[in-house]
N, C-alpha and C positions, 0 to 999 in steps of 0.2 A: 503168447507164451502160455504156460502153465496156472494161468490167472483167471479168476474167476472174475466175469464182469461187474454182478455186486460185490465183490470186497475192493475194487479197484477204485480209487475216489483220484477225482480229476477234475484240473479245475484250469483258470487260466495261468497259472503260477507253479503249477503242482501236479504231478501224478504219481501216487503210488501204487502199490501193492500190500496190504496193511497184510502180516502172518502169513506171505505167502514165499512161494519157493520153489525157481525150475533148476531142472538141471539138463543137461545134454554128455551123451555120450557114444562113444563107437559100437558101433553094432558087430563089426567084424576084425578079427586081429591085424589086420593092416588096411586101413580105410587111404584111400585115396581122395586128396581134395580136402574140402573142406565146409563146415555148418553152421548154420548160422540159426537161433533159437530166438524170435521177437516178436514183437507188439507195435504196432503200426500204428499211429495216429494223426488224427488232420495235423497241419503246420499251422494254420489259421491263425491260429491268437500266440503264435510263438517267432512268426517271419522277423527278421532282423532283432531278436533276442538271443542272449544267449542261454544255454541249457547247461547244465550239470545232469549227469545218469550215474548216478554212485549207487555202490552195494558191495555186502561181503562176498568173496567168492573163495570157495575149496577146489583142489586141482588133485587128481589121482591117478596118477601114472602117463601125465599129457606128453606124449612123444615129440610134440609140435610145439603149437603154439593154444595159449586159451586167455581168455579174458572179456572184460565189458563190449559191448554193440554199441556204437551211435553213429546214426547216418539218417543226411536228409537228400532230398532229392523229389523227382514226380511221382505221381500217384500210377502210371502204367510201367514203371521199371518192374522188370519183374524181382523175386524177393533175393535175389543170389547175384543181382546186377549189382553192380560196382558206381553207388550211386555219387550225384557229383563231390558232396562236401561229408567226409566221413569221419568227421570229429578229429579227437585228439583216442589214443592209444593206452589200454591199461594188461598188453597183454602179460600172461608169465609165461617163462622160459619151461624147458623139461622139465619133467619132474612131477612131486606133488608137494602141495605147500596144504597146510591148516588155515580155518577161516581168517581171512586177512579183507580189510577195507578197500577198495578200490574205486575211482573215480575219471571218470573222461569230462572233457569240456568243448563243445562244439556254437557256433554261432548260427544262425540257421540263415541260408538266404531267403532273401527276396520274394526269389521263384520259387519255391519249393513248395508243395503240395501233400508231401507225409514226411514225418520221424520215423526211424524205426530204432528202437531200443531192444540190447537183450545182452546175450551171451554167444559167443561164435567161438568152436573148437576146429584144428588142424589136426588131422593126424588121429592117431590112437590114443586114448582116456579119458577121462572124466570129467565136468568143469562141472561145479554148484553155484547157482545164483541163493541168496539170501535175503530179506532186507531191502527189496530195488525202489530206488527213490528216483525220480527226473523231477525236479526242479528251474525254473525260470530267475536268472540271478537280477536284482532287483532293476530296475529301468535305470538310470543315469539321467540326471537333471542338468541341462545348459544354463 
């Protein structure tokens, strides 16, 4: 994403983005398909955890669909592949909405080899990331 590698602090519990902020949008007035805006990182210390990817997102004039990214999967899928386990869903409908909080929750397998976190736009407009936090929800004790 739009993130610069020193302000990105990450840890085994935590990654954010401290003041930072992408955005994604259509290049042409009827885009076909669809994009996907992310940041990849090992699964290593997050396999059989669960994740949280929250942040604020603004929407301006999305004909489709737009909202958060999370997907885990192998490290040779390419970045547009339809990886196995793709979290939970924070898209918005048409339209355009002001900054609003949004939140996905995905558990990561086993196998998996990368996260990938971000923003993914369908269609023609705008989507603003803000604020993006992934987070590790704390371990569960037997």
């Amino acid at each position: 994403m739009a993130w610069s590698s020193d302000t990105n602090q990450c840890g085994p519990s935590r990654c954010l983005a401290a003041d930072q902020s992408a955005v994604l949008a259509s290049a042409v007035p009827e885009p076909s398909g669809s994009a996907i805006l992310f940041q990849e990182i090992f699964a290593d210390d997050y396999r059989g955890r669960t994740l949280i990817f929250r942040g604020q997102l603004r929407a301006t004039d999305v004909a489709g669909q737009a909202g958060l990214h999370l997907a885990a999967g192998a490290a040779y899928e390419p970045p547009g592949a339809q990886l196995r386990d793709r979290g939970a869903s924070s898209l918005t409908g048409p339209g355009s909405s002001d900054w609003a909080w949004h939140e996905v929750t995905m558990t990561v397998p086993g196998d998996a080899d990368v996260i990938r976190f971000g923003i993914s736009l369908t269609g023609r407009g705008r989507i603003e990331l803000r604020n993006p936090e992934l987070t590790a929800a704390p371990e569960t004790q037997e």
